[in-house]
Structure formats: C-alpha cells, structure tokens
C-alpha positions as CSV (number, residue, x, y, z in Angstrom):
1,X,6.4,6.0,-15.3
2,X,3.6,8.6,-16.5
3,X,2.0,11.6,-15.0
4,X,-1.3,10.5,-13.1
5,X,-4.3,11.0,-15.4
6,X,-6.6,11.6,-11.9
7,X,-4.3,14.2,-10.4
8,X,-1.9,15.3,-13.1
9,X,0.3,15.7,-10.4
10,X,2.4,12.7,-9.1
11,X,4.0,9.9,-11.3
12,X,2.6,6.5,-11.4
13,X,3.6,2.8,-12.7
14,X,2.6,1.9,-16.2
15,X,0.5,-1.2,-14.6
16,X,-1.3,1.5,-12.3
17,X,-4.6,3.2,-12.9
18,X,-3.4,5.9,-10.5
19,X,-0.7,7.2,-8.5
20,X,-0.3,6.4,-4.6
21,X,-1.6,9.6,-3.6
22,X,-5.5,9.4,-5.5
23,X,-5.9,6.1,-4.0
24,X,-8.7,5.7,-1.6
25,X,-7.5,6.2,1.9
26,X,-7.1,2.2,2.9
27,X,-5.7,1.2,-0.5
28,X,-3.2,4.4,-0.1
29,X,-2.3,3.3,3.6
30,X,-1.0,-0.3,2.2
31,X,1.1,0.7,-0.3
32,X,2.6,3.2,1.6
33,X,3.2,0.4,4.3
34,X,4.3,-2.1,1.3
35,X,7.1,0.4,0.1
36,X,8.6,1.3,3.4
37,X,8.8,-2.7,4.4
38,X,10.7,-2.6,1.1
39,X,12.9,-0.2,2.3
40,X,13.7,-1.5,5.7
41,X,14.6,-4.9,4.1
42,X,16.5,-3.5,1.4
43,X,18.7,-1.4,4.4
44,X,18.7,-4.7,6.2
45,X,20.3,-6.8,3.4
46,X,22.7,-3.8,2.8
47,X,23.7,-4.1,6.7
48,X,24.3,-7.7,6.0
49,X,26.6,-7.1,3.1
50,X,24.1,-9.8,1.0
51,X,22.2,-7.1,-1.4
C-alpha cells in the first residue's frame, strides 16, 4: 500500500490511482458495498467452519 497522492491522507492499493475516500461519490459507494459483501462472506464461511 502507499499514501494517496490526491489526499495524502488514506492508504491505497498499488493498482489504484486513489484511495476509497477521493473517489467520486458513486465509484466510492461500490467499493464500499464490494468490501463489506467481502466481509459478510468471509464471517459466513468462518460460521461454517469452511474458511
């Protein structure tokens, strides 16, 4: 990861042009649904006893 070159704030992903939090508005709203559908089926699989 590396420091946002937008914000100089947050962190961002090497393959990223910016972090989550410079995106526009719509793009930011996906990811942030994209990482907590991660989350919910990472907890599921964990429930489970399969992750």
């Amino acid at each position: 990861m590396e420091l946002c070159p937008k914000c100089k704030q947050h962190y961002k992903g090497l393959q990223y042009p910016t972090c989550i939090e410079c995106l526009p508005e719509d793009k930011r709203k996906a990811a942030l649904e994209s990482i907590q559908f991660g989350k919910e089926w990472h907890e599921m699989h964990k429930r489970l006893g399969i992750d």
